[in-house]
ROMAR-566059 format. One record per atom (N, C-alpha, C): residue in one letter; y, x, z. Coordinates in steps of 0.1 Angstrom, whole numbers, plus 5000, padded with zeros to 4 digits. Example, Ala and Ser with C-alpha at 12.3 -4.5 7.8 and 13.67 -1.06 7.14 Angstrom:
<palos>
a494351325078;a495551235078;a496751325078;s497851285071;s498951375071;s500051295079;
</palos>
This chain:
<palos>
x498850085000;x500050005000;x501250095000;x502150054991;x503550164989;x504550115006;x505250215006;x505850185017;x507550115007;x507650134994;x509050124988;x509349924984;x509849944993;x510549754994;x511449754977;x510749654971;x510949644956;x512449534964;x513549554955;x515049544956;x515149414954;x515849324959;x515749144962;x517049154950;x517049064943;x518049034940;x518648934943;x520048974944;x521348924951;x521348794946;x521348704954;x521848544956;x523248554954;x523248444940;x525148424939;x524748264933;x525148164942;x525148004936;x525848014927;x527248084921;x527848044907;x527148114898;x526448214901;x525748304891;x524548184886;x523948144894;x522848014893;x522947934890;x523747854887;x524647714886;x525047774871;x525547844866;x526147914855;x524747914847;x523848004851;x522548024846;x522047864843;x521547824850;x521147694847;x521547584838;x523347604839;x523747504831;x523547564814;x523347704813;x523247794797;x521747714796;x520747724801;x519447744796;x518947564794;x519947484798;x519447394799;x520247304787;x521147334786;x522547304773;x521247384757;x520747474761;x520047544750;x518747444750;x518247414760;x517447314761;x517747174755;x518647124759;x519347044757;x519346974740;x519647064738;x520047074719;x518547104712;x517947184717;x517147194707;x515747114707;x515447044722;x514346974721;x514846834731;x516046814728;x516446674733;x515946644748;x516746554758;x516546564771;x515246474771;x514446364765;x513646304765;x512246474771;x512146484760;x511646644761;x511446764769;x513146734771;x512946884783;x513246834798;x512346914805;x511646884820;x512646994825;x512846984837;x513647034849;x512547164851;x510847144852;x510747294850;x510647374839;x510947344826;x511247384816;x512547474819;x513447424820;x515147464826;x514647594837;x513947514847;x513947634855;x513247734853;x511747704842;x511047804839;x512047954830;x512847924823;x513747944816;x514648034823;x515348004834;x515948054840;x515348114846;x514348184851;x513648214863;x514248184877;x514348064881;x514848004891;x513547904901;x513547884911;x512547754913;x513347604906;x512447544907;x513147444901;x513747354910;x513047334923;x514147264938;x515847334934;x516247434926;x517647474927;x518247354917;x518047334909;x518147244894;x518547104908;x517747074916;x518546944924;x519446974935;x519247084940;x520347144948;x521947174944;x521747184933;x522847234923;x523747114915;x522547014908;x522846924901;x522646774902;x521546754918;x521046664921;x519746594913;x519846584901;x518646584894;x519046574876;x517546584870;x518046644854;x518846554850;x519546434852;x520746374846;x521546374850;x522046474865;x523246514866;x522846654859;x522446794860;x522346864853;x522646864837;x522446724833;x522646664817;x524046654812;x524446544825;x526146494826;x526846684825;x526346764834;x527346874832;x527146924820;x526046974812;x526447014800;x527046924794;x526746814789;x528246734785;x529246744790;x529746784800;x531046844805;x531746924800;x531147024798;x531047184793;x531147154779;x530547074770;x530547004754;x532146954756;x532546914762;x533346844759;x534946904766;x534847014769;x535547114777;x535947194761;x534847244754;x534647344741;x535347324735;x535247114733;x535547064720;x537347014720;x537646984738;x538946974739;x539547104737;x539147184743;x539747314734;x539847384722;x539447334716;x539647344701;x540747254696;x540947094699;x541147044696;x542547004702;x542847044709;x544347024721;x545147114710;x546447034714;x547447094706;x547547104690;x546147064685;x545947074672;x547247024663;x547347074651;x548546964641;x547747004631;x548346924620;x547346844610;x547346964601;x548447024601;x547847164591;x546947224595;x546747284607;x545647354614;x543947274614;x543647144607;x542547044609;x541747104602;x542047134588;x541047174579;x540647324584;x541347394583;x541047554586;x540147564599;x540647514610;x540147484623;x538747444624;x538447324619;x537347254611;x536347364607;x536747444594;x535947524585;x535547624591;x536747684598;x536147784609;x535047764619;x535147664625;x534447664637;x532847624631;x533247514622;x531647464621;x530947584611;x531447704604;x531247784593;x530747894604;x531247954614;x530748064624;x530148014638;x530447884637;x530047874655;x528447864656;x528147944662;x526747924660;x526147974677;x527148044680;x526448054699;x527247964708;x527148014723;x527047864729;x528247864732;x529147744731;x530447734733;x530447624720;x529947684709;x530747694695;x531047524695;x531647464687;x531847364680;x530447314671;x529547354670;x528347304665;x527247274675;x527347344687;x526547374696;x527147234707;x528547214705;x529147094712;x528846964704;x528846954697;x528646814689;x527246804689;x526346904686;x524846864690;x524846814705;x525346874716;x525046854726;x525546704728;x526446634722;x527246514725;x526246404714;x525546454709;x524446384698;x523146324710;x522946394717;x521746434726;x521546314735;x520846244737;x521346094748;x520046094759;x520746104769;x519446054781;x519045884783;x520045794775;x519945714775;x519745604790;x520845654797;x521445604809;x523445544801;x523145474806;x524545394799;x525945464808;x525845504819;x526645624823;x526945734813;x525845784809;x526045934801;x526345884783;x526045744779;x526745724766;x528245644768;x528545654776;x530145584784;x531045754785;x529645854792;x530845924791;x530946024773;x529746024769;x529846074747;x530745944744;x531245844748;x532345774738;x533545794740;x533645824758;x534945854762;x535146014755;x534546064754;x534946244747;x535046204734;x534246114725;x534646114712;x535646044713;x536245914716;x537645854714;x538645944719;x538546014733;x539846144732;x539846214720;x538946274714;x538946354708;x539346274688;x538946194690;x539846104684;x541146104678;x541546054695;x542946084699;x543746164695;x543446264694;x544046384694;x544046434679;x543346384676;x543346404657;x544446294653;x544246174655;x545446054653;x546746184653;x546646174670;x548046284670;x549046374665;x547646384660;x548446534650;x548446524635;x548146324633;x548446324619;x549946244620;x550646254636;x551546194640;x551646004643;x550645994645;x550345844645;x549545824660;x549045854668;x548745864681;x548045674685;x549045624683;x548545474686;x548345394677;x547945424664;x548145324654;x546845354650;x545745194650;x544745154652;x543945194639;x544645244625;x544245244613;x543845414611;x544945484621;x544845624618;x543745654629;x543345554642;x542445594647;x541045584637;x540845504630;x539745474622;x539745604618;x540645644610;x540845754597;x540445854609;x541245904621;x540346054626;x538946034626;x538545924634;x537145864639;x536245934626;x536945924616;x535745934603;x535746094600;x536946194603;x537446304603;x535746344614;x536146264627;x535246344638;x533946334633;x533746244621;x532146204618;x531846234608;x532946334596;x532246434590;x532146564598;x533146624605;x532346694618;x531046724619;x530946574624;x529446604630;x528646574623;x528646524609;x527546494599;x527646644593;x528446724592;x528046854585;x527246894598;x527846934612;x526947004618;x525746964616;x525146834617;x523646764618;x523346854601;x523846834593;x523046914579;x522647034580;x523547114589;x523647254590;x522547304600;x522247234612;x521947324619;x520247164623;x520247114621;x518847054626;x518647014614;x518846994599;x518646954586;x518147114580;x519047214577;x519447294574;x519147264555;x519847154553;x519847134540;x521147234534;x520547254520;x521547354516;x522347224502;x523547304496;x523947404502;x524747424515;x525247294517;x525747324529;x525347404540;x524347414546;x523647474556;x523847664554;x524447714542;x524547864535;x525947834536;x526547724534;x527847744533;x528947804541;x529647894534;x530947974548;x532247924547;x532847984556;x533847934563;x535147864546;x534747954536;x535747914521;x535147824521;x533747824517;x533047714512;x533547554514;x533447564529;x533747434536;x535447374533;x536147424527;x537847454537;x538147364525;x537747414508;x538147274495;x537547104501;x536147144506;x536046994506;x536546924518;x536747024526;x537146914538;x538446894538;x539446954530;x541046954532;x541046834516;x540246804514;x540546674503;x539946554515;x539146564524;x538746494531;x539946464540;x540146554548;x541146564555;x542546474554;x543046534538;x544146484532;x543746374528;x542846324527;x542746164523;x542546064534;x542046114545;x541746034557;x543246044561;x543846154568;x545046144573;x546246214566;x546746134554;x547846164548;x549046244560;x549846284553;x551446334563;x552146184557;
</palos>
């Protein structure tokens, strides 16, 4: 028997809580929450899995926060936007985002449903802000016609992400950051005129 005490590693709850909410968001997205088990997440993490309810209470609060975090990404991208910045913004994000934060990785996650009428209350409240904020910055903010017009903005969005990354139909799914920028700024420009 060695006498050398193998080195504990250091307990940090934000380090854990951080860990968990990554592997479970990656979980999340790629085999849907129907799917993925609380020891899957924990297996993942190398954590026990009693932390996952210590932390988050149970896998649909652990769920609710990565939609939190989706919807954190996506207001940040999207805050402050003006309408010249939509298309570029757009092409960029859905053309390179591909790790976790990105704008593709948020809209999949806001796709994802645990199917508790809580957690699709709170995917409508982040898509109508986000909405919102497109209206905004075609300068129309409360006018019921330009909300339609973003609404459809946010739903080519997410219909390219869906081709791109769980379709991977081409060409789109090959397509870069140019590629994207002609069709979506005729999109763009025709949903929300200046």
């Amino acid at each position: 028997m060695s006498t050398e005490q193998v080195p504990r590693r250091r307990r940090n709850a934000a380090d854990t809580r951080q860990l968990l909410l990554h592997v479970a968001r990656l979980r999340f997205i790629r085999d849907g929450y129907a799917a993925t088990t609380v020891r899957d997440i924990a297996d993942d993490a190398g954590v026990n899995v009693a932390l996952i309810n210590r932390y988050f209470t149970s896998k649909e609060g652990l769920f609710e926060a990565c939609l939190g975090m989706a919807a954190s990404d996506i207001n940040r991208d999207v805050d402050n936007i003006t309408l010249d910045q939509i298309t570029a913004r757009m092409a960029n994000k859905i053309a390179t985002g591909t790790d976790e934060g990105s704008l593709q990785d948020s809209l999949m996650m806001l796709l994802r449903t645990s199917g508790e009428e809580r957690v699709n209350l709170m995917r409508r409240e982040i898509l109508h802000a986000v909405s919102e904020k497109l209206a905004a910055a075609a300068g129309r903010p409360a006018d019921e016609e330009t909300l339609l017009r973003a609404q459809v903005v946010l739903a080519t969005a997410i219909g390219i992400t869906l081709l791109r990354t769980s379709l991977r139909l081409a060409p789109i799914a090959n397509a870069d950051e140019q590629d994207l920028i002609g069709p979506l700024t005729d999109v763009v420009n025709a949903l929300l005129p200046r």
